[in-house]
C-alpha positions as CSV (number, residue, x, y, z in Angstrom):
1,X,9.6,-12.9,16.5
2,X,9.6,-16.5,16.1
3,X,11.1,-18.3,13.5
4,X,8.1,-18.6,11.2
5,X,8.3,-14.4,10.5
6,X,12.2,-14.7,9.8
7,X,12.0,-17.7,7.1
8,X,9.0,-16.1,5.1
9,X,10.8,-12.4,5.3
10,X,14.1,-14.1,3.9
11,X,12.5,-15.8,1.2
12,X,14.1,-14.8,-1.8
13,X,11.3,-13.7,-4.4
14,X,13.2,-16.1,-7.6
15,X,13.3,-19.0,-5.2
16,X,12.1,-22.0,-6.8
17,X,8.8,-22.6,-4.2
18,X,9.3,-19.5,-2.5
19,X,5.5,-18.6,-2.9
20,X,4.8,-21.4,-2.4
21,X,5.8,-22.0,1.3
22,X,5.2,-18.5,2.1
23,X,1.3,-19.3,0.9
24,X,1.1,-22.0,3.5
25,X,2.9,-20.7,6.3
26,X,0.8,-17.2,5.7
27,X,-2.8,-19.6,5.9
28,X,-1.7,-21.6,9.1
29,X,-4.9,-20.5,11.0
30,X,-3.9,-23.1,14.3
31,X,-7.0,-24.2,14.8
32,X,-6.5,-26.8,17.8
33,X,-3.7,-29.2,18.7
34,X,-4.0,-32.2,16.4
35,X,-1.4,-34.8,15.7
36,X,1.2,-35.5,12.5
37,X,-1.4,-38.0,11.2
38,X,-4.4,-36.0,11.0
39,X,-2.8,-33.0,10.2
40,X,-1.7,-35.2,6.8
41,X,-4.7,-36.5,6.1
42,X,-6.4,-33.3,6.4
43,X,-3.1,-31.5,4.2
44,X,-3.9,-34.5,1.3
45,X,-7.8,-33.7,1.1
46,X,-6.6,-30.6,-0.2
47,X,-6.4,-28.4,3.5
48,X,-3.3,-26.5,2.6
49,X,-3.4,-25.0,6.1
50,X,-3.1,-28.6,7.8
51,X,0.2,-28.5,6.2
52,X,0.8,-25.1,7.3
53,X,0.3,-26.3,10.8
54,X,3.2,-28.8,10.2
55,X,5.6,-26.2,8.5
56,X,5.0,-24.1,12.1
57,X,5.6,-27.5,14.5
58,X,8.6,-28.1,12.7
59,X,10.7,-25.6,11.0
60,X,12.6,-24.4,14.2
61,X,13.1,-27.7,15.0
62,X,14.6,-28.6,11.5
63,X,16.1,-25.1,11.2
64,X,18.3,-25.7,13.9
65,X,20.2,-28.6,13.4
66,X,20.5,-28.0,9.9
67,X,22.2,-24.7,10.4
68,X,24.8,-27.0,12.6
69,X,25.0,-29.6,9.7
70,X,25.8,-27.2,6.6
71,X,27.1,-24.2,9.0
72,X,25.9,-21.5,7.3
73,X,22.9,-19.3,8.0
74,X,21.5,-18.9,4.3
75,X,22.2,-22.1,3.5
76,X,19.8,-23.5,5.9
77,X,17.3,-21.0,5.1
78,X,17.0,-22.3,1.8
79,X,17.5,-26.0,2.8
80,X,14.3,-25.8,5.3
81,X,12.3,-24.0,2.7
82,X,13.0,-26.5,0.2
83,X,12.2,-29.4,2.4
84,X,8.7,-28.2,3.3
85,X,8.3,-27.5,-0.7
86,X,9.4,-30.8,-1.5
87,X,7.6,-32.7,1.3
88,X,4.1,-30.8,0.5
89,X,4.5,-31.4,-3.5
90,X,5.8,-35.5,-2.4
91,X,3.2,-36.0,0.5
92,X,1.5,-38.3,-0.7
93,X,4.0,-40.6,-1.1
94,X,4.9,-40.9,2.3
95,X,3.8,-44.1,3.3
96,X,4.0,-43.3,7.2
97,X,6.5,-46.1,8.2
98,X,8.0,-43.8,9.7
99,X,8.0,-40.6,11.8
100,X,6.9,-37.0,9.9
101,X,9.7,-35.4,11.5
102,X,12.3,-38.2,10.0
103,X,11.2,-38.4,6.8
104,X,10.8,-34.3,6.7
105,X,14.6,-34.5,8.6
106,X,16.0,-37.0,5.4
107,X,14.4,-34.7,2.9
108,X,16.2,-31.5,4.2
109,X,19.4,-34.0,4.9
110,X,19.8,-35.4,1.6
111,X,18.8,-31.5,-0.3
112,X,21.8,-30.2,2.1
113,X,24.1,-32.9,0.9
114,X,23.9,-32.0,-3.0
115,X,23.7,-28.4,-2.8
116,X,27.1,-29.1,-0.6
117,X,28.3,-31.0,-3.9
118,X,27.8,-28.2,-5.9
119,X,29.1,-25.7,-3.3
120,X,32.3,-24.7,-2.2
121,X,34.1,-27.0,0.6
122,X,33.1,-26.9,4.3
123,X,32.3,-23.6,6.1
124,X,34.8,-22.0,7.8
125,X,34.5,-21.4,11.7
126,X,33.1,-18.3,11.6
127,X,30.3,-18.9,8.9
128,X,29.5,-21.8,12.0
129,X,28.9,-19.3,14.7
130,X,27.0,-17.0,12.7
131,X,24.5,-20.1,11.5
132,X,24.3,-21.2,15.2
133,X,24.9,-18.2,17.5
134,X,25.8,-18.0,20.7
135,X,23.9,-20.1,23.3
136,X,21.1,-19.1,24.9
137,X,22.1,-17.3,28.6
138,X,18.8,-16.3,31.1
139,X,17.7,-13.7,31.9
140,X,19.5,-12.1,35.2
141,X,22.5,-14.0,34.5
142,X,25.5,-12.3,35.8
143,X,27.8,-11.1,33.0
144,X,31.1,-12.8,33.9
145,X,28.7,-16.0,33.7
146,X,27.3,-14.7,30.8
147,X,30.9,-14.5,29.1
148,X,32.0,-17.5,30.2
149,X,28.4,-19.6,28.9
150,X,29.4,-17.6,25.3
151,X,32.7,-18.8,25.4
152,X,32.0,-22.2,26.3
153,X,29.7,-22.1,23.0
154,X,32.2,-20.4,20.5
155,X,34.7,-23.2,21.6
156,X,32.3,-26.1,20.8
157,X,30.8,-25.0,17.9
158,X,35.0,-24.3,16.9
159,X,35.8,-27.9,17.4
160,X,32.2,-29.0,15.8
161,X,33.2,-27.6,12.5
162,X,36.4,-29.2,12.4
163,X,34.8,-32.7,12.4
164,X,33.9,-34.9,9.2
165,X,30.1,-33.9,7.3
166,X,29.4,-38.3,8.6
167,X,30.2,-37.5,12.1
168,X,29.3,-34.0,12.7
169,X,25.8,-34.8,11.4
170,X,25.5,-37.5,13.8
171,X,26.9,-35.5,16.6
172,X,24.0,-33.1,15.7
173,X,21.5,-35.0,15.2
174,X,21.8,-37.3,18.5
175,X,23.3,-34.5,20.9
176,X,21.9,-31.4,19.9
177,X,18.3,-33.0,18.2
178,X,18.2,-35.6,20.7
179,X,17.2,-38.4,17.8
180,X,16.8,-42.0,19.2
181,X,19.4,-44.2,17.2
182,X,17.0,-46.1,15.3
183,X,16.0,-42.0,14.0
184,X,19.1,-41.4,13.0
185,X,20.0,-44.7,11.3
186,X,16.8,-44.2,9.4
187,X,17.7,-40.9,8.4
188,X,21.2,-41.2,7.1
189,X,20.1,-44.6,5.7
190,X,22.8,-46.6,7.3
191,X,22.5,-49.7,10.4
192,X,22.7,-48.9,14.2
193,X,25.5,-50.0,14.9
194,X,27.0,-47.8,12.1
195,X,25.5,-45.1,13.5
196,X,26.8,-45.8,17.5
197,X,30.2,-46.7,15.9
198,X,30.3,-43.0,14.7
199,X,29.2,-41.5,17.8
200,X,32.1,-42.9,20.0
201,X,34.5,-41.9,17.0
202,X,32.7,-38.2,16.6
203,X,32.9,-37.9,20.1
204,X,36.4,-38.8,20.9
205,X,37.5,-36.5,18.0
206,X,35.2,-33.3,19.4
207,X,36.9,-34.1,22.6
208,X,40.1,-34.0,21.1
209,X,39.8,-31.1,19.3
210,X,38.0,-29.3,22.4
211,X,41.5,-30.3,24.2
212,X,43.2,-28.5,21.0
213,X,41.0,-25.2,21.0
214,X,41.5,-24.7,24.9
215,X,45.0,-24.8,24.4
216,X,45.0,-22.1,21.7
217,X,42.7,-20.1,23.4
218,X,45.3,-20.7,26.4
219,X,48.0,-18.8,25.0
């Protein structure tokens, strides 16, 4: 099953919009392929599946890297179905300067960042791999491989957590999302450069704490 079956059967029933998104995602019909911009226009004349369409293009998507960005599995459940909420009940104020996907992407960003406020401090390591998982391996693969791919992931995903919230997010978001620059400074609402300057930093530090985890794992 896809990712659309396990967001509506987690939805918790006293979730503020939980009905809500489980309405629209249950009355996607998927009626040919039609772009972000129709599929608005068509979602604002009152076509509630249109916007169904949009929850199924992008919830995986957004799913994904924002399980990496709070690192926990629940957590992102709720941020992703309180994004779509918000971004159907505000969709008319989107003004289209930009991409769906970023403004959907700085919706679910900035909802992340105040239920982290109001949470306890950063996830631990484990709570990490259990939001992200272990990579995927193909089928046939041989299972010495197959160990090694998983370990490979359970080291990265150990050093990812240790990083900062400012540079593991853009860490995700360009290496994991594959965001252009310009995305991501949109998103976190900062300039360029700010962002590249993060990169290198968030990138020397995962490096350097790669370097530490191998050597625990070592002894």
């Amino acid at each position: 099953m896809g990712l659309s079956w396990r967001l509506c059967g987690r939805l918790r029933p006293h979730a503020e919009g939980a009905e809500l998104f489980e309405l629209l995602w249950r009355h996607n019909v998927g009626a040919g392929v039609k772009d972000d911009a129709q599929l608005i226009d068509e979602a604002l004349s009152g076509d509630s599946t249109a916007f169904g369409q949009l929850v199924t293009r992008y919830q995986d998507r957004l799913y994904n890297t924002i399980a990496h960005v709070v690192g926990c599995q629940d957590e992102a459940y709720d941020v992703v179905q309180d994004a779509f909420v918000q971004a159907f009940l505000k969709l008319d104020s989107f003004h289209r300067a930009s991409a769906f996907y970023t403004w959907l992407y700085r919706i679910a960003f900035n909802g992340a960042v105040t239920r982290k406020r109001r949470a306890k401090p950063m996830a631990s390591v484990e709570q990490v791999r259990e939001a992200t998982g272990e990579d995927p391996v193909a089928v046939g693969t041989d299972p010495g491989e197959r160990f090694e791919q998983q370990e490979r992931a359970r080291q990265v995903h150990a050093a990812l957590a240790t990083l900062s919230e400012e540079y593991r997010t853009v860490l995700v978001l360009r290496e994991m999302d594959g965001c252009p620059y310009e995305t991501i400074a949109e998103v976190l609402e900062v300039p360029v450069g700010t962002v590249r300057s993060r990169l290198h930093r968030a990138r020397i530090q995962l490096r350097e704490q790669l370097k530490s985890v191998l050597h625990e794992g070592a002894k």
